[in-house]
C-alpha positions as CSV (number, residue, x, y, z in Angstrom):
1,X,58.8,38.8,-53.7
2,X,56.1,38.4,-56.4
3,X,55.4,40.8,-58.5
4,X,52.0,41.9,-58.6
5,X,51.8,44.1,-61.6
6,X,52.5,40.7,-63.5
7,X,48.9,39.6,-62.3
8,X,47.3,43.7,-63.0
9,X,47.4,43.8,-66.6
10,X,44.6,42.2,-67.6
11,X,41.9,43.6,-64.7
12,X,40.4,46.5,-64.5
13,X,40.9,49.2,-61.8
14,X,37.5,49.5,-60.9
15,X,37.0,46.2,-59.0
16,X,39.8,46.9,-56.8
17,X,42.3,48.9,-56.0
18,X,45.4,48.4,-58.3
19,X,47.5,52.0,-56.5
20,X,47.3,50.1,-53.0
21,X,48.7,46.7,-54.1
22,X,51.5,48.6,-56.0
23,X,52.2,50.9,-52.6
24,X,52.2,47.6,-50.7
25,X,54.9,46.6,-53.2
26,X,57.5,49.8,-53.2
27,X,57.0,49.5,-49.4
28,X,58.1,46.5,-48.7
29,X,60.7,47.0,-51.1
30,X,61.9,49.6,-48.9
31,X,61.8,47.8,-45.7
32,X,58.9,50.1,-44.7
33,X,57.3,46.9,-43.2
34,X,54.6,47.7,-40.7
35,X,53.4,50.7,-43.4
36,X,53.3,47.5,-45.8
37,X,51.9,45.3,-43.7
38,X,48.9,47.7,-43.4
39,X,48.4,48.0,-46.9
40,X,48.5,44.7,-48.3
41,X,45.5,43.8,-44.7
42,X,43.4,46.8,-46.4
43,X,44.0,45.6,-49.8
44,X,43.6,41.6,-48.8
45,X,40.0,43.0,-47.4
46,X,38.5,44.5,-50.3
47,X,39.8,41.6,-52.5
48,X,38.7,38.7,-50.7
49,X,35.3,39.3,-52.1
50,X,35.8,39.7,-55.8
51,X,39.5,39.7,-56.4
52,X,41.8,37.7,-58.6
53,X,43.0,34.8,-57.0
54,X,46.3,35.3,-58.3
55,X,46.6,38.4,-57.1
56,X,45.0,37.2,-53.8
57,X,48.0,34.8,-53.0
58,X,50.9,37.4,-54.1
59,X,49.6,40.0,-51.5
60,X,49.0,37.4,-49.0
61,X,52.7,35.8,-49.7
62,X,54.1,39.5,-49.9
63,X,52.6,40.6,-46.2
64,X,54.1,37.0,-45.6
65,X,57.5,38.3,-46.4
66,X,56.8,41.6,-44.4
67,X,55.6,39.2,-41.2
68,X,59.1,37.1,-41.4
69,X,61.2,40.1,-41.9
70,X,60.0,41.8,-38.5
71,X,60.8,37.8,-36.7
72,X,57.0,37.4,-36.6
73,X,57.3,33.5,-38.1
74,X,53.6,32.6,-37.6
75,X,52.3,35.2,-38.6
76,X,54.2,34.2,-42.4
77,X,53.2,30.9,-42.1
78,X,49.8,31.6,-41.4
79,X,49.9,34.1,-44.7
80,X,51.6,31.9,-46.8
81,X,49.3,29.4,-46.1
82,X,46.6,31.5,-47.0
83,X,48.6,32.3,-50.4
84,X,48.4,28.8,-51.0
85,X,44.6,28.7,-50.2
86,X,43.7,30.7,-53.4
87,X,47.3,29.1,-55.8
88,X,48.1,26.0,-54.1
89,X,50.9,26.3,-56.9
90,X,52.5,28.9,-56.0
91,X,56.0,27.9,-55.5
92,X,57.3,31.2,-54.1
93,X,54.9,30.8,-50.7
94,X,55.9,26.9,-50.6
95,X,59.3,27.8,-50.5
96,X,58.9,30.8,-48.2
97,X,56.5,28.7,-45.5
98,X,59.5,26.5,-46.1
99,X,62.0,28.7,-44.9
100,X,60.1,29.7,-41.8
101,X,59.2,26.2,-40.8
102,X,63.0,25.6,-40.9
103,X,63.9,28.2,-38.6
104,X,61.6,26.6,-36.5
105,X,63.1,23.6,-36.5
106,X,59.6,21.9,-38.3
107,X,61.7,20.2,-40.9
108,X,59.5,17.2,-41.4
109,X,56.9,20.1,-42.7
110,X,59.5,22.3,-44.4
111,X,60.6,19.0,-46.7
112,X,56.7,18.7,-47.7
113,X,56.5,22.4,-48.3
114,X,59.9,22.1,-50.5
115,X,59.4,18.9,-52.2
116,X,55.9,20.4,-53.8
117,X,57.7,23.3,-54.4
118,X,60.1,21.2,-56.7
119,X,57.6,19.0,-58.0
120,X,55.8,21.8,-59.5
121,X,59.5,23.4,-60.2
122,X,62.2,20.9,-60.6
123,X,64.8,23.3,-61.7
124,X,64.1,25.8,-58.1
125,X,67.4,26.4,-57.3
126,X,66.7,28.0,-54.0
127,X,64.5,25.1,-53.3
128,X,67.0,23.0,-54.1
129,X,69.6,24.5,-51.6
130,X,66.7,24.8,-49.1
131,X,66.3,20.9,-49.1
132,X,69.4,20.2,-48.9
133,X,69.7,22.1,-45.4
134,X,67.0,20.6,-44.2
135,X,68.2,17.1,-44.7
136,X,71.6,18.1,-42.8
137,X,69.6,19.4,-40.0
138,X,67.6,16.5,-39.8
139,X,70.6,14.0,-40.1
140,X,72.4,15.8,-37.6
141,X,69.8,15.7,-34.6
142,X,69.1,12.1,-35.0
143,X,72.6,11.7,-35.2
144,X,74.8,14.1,-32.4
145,X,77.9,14.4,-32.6
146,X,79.8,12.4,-29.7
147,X,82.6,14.8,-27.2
């Protein structure tokens, strides 16, 4: 999960909300995922006018992570891709639209999603692993095994 506080610092509270991104945050990190989910939509809302881009595509990868942990895959993707919208660097949401597209068997798209993630991050271990699953998966359904 990003952090947002790393993006808070240097803003100011009075253009938005800095308590409900950082009660988004301790509730995800307590699995209290539909109560997160909630608060990072309300925060998302009154950001998407003047906020921080930065801090745009955390909460958007953060209620990402909240969609995928409750099984709800496109709803993720659909947030990760708008994390990407405002960082199209942010290697976290590559990896995590990644991750989802892999469950779903999309691994042509999960191996663009991971390959940019390592361009922009070479040393991504996770990434790293990730690709390396997806290029087993794919060599083993164009290849089945014989009984």
């Amino acid at each position: 999960m990003n952090s947002i506080l790393n993006f808070l610092k240097p803003i100011t509270r009075s253009r938005w909300n800095m308590e409900a991104l950082l009660k988004a945050d301790k509730l995800l990190k307590q699995h209290k995922l539909i109560e997160a989910v909630a608060e990072y939509s309300s925060t998302i809302r009154k950001l998407q006018t003047s906020g921080p881009e930065q801090v745009l595509s955390s909460a958007f990868n953060n209620r990402g992570q909240c969609h995928y942990l409750q099984v709800e895959f496109y709803k993720a993707i659909d947030d990760y891709t708008d994390s990407l919208k405002y960082n199209p660097s942010n290697t976290t949401a590559l990896y995590n639209r990644a991750q989802v597209q892999y469950r779903l068997n999309f691994f042509s798209e999960a191996r663009k999603d991971i390959l940019k993630a390592l361009e922009i991050s070479p040393d991504f271990k996770d990434a790293k692993s990730c690709l390396e699953a997806i290029e087993y998966a794919v060599s083993n359904k164009a290849c089945p095994k014989e009984t």
